[in-house]
N, C-alpha and C positions, 0 to 999 in steps of 0.2 A: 723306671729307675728306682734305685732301691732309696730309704730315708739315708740319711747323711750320720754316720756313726759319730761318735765322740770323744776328739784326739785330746792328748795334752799339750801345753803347751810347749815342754821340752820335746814331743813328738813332734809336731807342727817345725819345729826349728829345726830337728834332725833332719825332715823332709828337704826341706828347704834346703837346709846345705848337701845333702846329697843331689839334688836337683840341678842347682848351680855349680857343683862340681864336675856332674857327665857334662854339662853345656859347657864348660870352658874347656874340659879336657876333649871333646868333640869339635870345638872351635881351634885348640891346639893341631889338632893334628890334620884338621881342615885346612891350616896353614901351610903344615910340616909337609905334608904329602901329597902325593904327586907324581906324573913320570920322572920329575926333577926334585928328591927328597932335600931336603933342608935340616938340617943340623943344628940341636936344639939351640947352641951356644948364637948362632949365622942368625937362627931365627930371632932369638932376645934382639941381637944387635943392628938388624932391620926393622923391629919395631920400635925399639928406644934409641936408636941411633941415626936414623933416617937413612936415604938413598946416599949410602957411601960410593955408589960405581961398582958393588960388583954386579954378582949375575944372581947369587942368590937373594940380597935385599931390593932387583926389579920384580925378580918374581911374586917374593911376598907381598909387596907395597903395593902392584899396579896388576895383579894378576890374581893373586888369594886373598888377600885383603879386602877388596870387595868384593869378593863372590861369597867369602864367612861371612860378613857383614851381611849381605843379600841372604844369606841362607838362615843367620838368627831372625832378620825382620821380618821374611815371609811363612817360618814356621811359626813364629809368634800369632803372627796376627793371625795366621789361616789358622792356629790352634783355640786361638780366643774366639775367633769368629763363629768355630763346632761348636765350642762349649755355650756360647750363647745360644748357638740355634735350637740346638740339642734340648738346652734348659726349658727356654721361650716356648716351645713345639710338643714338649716332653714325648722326645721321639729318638729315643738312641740311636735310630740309624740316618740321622738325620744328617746335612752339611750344609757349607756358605752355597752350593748349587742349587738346594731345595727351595733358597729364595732366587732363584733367576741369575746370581751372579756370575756363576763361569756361560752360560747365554750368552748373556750382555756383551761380556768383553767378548767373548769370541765373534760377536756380529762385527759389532765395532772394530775389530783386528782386523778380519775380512775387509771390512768397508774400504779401513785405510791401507790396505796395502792392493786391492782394485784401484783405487782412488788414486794413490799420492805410494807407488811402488817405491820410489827412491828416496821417499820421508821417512827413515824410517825412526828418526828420530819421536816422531809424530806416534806412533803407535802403543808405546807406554801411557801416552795420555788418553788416546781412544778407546784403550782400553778397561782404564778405569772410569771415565765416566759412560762407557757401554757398562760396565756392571753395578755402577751405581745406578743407574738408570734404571735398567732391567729391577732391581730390586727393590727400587721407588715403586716403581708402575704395579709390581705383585705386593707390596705395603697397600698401595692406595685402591686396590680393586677389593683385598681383601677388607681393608676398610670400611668400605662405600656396602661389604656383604656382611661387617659385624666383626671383623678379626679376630675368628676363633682360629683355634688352632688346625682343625681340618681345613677352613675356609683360607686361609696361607700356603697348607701342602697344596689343593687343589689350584692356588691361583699361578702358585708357582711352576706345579706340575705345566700347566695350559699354557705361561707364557716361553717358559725354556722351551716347550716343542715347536711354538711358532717363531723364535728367533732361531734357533737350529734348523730348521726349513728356510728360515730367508740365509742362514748363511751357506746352505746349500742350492740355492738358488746364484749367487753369488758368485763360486766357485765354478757355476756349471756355467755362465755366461763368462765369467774371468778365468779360464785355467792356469792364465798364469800367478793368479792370486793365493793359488793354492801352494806354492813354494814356498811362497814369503811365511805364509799361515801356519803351515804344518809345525815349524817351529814352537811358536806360538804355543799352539795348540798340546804337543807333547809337554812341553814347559820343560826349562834351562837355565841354568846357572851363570852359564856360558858369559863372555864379553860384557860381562856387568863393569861400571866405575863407580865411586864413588858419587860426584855430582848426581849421578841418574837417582842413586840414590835418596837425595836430599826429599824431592817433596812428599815419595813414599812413604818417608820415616816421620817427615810431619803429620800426614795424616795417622798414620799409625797409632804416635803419640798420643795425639787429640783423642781419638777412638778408644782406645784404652784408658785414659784418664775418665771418660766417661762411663765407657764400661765397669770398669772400679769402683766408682762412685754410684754406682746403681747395683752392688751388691745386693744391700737389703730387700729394695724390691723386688732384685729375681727370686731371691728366695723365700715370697709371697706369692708371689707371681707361679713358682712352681707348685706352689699349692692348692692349683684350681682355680680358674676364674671366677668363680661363684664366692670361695673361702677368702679371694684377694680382696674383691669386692666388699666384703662384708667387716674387712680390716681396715677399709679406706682408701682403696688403691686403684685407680682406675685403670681397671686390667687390660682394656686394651689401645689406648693410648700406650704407657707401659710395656705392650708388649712388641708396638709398632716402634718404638723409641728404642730398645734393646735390639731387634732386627734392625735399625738402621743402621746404628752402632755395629751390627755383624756384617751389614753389608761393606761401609764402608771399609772397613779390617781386609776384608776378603777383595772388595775394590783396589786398596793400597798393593797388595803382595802379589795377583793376576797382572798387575800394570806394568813389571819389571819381571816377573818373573813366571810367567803362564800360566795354562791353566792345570795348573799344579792340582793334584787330586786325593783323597784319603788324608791329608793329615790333620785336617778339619774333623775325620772322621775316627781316628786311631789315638791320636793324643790325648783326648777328652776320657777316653774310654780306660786307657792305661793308666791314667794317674788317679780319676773316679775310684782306683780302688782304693789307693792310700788317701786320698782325699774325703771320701765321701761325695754327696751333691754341696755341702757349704761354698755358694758361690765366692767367697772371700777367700778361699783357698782354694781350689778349684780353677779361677779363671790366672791367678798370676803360675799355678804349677802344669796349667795348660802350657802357658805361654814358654816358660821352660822346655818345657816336654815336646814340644813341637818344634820347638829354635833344636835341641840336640836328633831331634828327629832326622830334619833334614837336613843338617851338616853330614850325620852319619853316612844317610843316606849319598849324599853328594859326595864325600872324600870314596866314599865305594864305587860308585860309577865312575868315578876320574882315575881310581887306583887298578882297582881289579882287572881294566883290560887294556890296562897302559898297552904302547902309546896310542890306543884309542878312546875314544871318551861317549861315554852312554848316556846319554840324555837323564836328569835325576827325574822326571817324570815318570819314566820307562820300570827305573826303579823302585818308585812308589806303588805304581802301578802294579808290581808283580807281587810285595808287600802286605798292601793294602787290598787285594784282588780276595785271597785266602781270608786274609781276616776280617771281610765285611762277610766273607759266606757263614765263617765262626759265629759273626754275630747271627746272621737269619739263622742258624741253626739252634740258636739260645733262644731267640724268640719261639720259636717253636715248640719250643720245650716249656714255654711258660712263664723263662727266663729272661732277666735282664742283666746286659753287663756292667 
């Protein structure tokens, strides 16, 4: 990663307001659009009006309304989530999966939908503490081996293969579990409500407030364990304390909304230029940049092949596919992005 250049402060603010502007006007029209488009005038009057009875303020309220909401809080957090990992790891091609988190939830999903098929209620929470878990247990191995930063990619690498084999195992004794999963698994926007919403956004919260508040140290922290160390930092306690913080993030956003992929990986990298690495600005224009991310992404798969609708996974996917090879090909070059 390259050193963190040196903005002003009227640059810093122009940033920002440019940031918060594609997020609302990509939340806008996350609203607006649709196989059933909505009218800017219809739309204001469904959101500051409430359910007057027609057909365009159900749609907004009980239909787009919380799938925008779902789509700022799981690009947020899965964007915050890269940017920690990324920092923590200094490993630009890094993500929330390289700790064990899309694992976790995806065993845990499996489990419960083998388990308890017509709970489905059930599997947003299974899912979050399958990938808190999972990224506990690669915390605590790398721990117990010194938690350097190889000894993390390695722990992670070793436990995601052996939960992806048992949720292969899973599948192949429950075929029918594979239906409910696949879902899951693509990850969707789809049949979100508010309530589902509620404990996601708490934890989200939390995470964030924390992460924030540990600015300073990541960007000690990204200076070498040896260089943190000798500044007073105990590097890797610190460094197990910032992945946790990244797991849970990437915990919260998997639990309602799948195993959603790249934007942990793309957000981080895109605004890193206007950014720099200064974690203080960096981790809230992450969190921008990945809320507009995959709004975008979501109003496109709902729009573009009306009236059918493309899972936003599908779409990251095809996205994000091209631009993690961008990145190996930078690396190779000697390059970082």
């Amino acid at each position: 990663m390259k050193n963190s250049p040196t903005y002003s402060t009227a640059g810093n603010a122009r940033l920002f307001a440019s940031l918060i502007s594609i997020t609302l006007l990509a939340a806008a029209l996350s609203l607006a659009l649709g196989p059933v488009n909505v009218a800017p005038g219809e739309l204001l009057a469904a959101l500051f009006g409430g359910d007057d009875g027609s057909a365009a303020a159900r749609i907004v309220l009980y239909a787009r309304l919380p799938r925008t909401a779902g789509c700022v809080l799981a690009g947020a957090a899965l964007a915050v989530s890269g940017a920690l990992t990324q920092s923590v790891l200094a490993n630009p091609l890094a993500a929330p999966s390289t700790i064990g988190v899309n694992a976790g939830a995806g065993l845990a999903a499996a489990l419960c939908c083998a388990a308890a098929p017509t709970a489905q209620a059930l599997l947003p929470l299974a899912a979050f503490a399958g990938a808190l878990g999972a990224a506990l247990l690669v915390l605590l191995i790398a721990r117990r081996a010194g938690a350097s930063r190889i000894t993390l990619v390695l722990a992670g690498v070793a436990v995601s293969n052996i939960l992806a084999a048992c949720v292969d195992a899973v599948v192949t004794f429950d075929a029918d579990a594979l239906n409910a999963y696949a879902d899951f698994r693509i990850g969707s926007m789809a049949n979100l409500t508010l309530p589902r919403l509620a404990a996601p956004a708490a934890v989200t919260a939390i995470a964030l407030a924390a992460a924030f508040s540990l600015t300073n140290e990541l960007d000690v922290l990204s200076l070498g364990g040896e260089t943190a160390e000798g500044l007073g930092l105990r590097a890797g306690r610190m460094r197990v304390a910032l992945l946790a913080a990244a797991a849970a993030l990437a915990g919260a956003a998997v639990s309602f909304a799948g195993l959603l992929g790249f934007v942990g990986l793309i957000s981080p990298h895109i605004v890193r230029r206007f950014t720099g690495d200064e974690a203080r600005l960096l981790l809230p224009a992450s969190a921008l940049g990945g809320a507009a991310l995959l709004l975008a992404c979501d109003t496109a798969s709902r729009t573009l092949f009306a009236p059918y609708e493309l899972p936003v996974g599908i779409s990251l996917a095809l996205i994000g596919g091209p631009f993690f090879i961008w990145l190996l090909l930078r690396q190779r070059g000697g390059r970082t992005a």
